[in-house]
C-alpha positions as CSV (number, residue, x, y, z in Angstrom):
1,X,1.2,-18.7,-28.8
2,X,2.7,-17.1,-25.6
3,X,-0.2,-16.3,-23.0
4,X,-1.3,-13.2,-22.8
5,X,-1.6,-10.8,-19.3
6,X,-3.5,-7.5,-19.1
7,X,-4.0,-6.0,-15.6
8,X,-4.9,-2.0,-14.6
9,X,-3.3,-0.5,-11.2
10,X,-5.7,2.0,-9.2
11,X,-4.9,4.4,-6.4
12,X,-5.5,7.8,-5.3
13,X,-3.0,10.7,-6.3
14,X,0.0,10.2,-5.1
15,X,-0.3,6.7,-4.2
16,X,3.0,6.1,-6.9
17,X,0.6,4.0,-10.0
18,X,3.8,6.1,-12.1
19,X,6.3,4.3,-10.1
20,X,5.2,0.8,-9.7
21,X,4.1,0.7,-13.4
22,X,7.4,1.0,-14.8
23,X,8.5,-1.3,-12.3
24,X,6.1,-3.8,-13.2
25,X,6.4,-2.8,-17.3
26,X,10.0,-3.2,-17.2
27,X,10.4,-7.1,-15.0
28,X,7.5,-8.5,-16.4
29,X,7.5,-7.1,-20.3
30,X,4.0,-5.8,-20.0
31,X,3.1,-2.8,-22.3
32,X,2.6,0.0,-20.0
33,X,0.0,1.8,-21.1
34,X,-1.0,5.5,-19.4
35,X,-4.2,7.4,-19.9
36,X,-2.3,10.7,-18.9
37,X,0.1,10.1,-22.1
38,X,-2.7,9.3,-24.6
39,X,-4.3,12.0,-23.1
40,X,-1.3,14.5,-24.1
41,X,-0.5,12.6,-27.4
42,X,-4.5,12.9,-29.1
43,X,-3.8,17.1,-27.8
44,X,-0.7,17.5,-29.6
45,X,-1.6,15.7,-32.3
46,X,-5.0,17.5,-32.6
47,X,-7.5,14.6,-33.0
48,X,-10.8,14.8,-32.7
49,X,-11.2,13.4,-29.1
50,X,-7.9,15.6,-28.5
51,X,-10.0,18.6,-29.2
52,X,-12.5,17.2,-27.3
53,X,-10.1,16.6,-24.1
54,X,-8.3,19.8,-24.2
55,X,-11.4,21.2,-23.5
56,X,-11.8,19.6,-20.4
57,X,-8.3,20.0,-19.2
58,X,-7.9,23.7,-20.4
59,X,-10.7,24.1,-17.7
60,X,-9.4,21.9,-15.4
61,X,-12.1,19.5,-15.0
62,X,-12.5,15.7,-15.5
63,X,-12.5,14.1,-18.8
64,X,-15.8,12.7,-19.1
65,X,-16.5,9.1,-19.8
66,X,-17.2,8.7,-23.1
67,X,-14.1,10.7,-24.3
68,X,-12.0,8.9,-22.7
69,X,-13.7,6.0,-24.1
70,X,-13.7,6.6,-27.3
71,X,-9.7,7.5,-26.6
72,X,-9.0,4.5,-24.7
73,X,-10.9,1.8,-26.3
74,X,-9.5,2.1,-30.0
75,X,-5.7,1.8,-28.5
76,X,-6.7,-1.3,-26.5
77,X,-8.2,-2.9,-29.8
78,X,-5.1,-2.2,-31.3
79,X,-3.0,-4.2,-28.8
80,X,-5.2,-7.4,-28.9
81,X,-2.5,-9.5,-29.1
82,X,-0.2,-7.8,-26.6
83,X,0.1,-8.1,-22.9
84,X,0.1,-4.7,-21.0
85,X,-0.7,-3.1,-17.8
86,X,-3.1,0.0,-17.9
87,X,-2.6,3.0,-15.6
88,X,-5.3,5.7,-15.4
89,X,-8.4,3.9,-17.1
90,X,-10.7,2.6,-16.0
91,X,-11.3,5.4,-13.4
92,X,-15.4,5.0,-13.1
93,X,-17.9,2.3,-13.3
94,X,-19.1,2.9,-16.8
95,X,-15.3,2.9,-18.4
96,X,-14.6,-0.2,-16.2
97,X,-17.5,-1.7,-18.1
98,X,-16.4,-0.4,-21.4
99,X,-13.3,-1.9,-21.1
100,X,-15.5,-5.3,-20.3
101,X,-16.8,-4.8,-23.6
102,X,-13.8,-4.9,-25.7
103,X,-12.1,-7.0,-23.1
104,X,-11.2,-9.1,-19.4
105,X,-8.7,-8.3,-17.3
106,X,-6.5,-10.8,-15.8
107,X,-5.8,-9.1,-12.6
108,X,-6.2,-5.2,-10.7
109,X,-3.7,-4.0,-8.5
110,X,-4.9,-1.5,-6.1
111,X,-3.1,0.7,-3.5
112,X,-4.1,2.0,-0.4
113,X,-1.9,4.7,0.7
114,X,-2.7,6.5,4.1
115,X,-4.1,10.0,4.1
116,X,-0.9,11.8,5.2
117,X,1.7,10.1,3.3
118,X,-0.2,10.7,-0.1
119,X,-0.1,14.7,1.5
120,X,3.7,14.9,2.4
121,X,4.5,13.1,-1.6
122,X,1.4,15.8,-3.3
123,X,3.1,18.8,-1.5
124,X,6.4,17.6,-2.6
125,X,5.3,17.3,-6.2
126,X,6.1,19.2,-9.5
127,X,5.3,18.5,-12.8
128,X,6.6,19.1,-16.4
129,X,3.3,19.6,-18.1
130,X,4.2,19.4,-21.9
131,X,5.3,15.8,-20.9
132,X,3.3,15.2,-17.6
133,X,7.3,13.9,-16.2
134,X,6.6,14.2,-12.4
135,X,9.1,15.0,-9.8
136,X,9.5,15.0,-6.0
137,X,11.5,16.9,-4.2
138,X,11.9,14.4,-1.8
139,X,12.9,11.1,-3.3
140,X,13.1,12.0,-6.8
141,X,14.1,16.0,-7.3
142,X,15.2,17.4,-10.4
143,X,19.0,17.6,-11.5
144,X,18.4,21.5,-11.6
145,X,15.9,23.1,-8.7
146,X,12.5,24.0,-10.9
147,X,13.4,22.9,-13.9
148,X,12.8,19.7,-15.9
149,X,15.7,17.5,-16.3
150,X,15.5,16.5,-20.3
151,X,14.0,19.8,-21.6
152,X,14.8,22.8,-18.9
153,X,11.5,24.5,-19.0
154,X,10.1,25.4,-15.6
155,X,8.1,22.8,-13.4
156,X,4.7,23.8,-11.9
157,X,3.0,22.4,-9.2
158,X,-0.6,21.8,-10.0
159,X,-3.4,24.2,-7.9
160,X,-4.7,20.5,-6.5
161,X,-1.9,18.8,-5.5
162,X,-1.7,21.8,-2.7
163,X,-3.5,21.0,0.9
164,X,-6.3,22.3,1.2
165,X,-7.8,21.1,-2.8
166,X,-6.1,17.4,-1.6
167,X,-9.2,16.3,0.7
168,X,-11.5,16.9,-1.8
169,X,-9.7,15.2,-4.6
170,X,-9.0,12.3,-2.2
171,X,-12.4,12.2,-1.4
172,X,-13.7,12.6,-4.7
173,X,-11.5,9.6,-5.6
174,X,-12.6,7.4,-3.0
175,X,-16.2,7.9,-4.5
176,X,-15.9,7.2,-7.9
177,X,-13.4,4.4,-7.4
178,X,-15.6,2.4,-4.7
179,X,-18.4,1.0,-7.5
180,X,-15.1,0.1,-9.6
181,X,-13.4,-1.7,-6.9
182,X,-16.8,-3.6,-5.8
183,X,-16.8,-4.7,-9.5
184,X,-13.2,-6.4,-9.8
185,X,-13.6,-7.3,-6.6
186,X,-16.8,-9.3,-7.5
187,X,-14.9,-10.8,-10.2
188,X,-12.6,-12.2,-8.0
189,X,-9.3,-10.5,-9.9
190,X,-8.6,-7.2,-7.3
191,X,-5.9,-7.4,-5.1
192,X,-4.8,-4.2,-2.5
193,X,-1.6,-3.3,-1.6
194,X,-1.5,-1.2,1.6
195,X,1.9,1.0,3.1
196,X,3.1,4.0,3.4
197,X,7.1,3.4,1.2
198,X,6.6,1.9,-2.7
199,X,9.7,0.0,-1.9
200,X,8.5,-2.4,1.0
201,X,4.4,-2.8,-1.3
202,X,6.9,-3.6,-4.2
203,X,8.0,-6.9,-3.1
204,X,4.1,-8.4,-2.5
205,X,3.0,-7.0,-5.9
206,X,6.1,-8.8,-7.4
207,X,5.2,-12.0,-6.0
208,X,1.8,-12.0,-7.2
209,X,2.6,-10.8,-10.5
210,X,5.1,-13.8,-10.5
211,X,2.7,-16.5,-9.8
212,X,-0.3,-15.0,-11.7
213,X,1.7,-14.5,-14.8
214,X,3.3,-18.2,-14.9
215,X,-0.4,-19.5,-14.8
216,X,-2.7,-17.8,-16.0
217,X,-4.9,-18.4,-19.4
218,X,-5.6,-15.9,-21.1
219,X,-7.1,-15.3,-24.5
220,X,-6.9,-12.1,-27.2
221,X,-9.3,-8.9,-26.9
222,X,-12.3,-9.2,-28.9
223,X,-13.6,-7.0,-31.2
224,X,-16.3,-5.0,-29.6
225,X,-19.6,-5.5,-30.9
226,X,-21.0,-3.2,-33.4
């Protein structure tokens, strides 16, 4: 049986987790697997945690941990025997040790971006919200000013990607994502990626991925314990 590879990507808003996943999902064949979509998916499909989350984001607060647990953790027992990268989850201590439960990452990528770049991309930003498609108008504008490229409805830009809401999201980041960092760190799997340009942190996280992925054991998810 081919090895199998799961590693999570963490980094403040802005810090392009979007970009460098694809990038990653489409020359290694990992699974990429996004929070933010499942997020959307279990809304329009009505679930019961999608009820649950729409809740939250209707109010524009935080999905707390054990929704997105319980919306996270089935999916990842589903692809046991699949290789993937996860974007989005875990954000905070206790879904980093939920995932623990059902199973061990390989490796965590983690990007440091500086303060004002992540401002200039955030105040660049617009988003499609039915489909959460993000684009820049710097380096990646849509084909037609405001609108989304596949559908045409209107883009928005999101009340906290503006200036003066960034500090505090930044901040509020920094805080939750410090006990989660300490713990891969611990473990001896987190690797950080500093820079201001995806294209020149690319490279590194390429190599790594390379060498990591050629050599490293790995076994399936477990079942969580009941």
């Amino acid at each position: 049986m081919a090895k199998l590879f799961r590693a999570a990507i963490m980094g403040p808003p802005g810090s392009g987790k979007g970009t460098i996943s694809k990038r990653i999902a489409e020359s290694f064949g990992l699974q990429y697997l996004s929070s933010g979509h499942y997020l959307r998916e279990s809304i329009a499909a009505n679930t019961e945690a999608g009820i649950l989350v729409k809740r939250y984001v209707e109010r524009g607060l935080l999905v707390p941990d054990n929704v997105m647990t319980r919306l996270m953790v089935p999916r990842l027992e589903q692809l046991r025997n699949h290789s993937w990268l996860l974007d989005g989850f875990p954000r905070t201590l206790a879904q980093a040790q939920a995932l623990n439960s059902v199973c061990e990452l390989d490796l965590v990528i983690s990007l440091n971006i500086p303060y004002e770049t992540l401002k200039d991309r955030l105040s660049d930003r617009w988003i499609h919200p039915a489909s959460g498609r993000v684009y820049n108008m710097g380096f990646n504008p849509p084909q037609v000013q405001g609108r989304d490229d596949i559908t045409g409805e209107p883009l928005i830009q999101h009340e906290d990607d503006k200036p003066e809401a960034l500090v505090a999201r930044l901040r509020h980041y920094k805080d939750v994502a410090k006990p989660v960092i300490d713990l891969y760190k611990s473990q001896g799997i987190l690797h950080s990626f500093s820079g201001t340009e995806t294209d020149r942190i690319w490279p590194y996280i390429s190599s790594l991925l390379s060498a990591k992925i050629d050599t490293q054991p790995s076994t399936p998810c477990q079942n969580p314990m009941p």
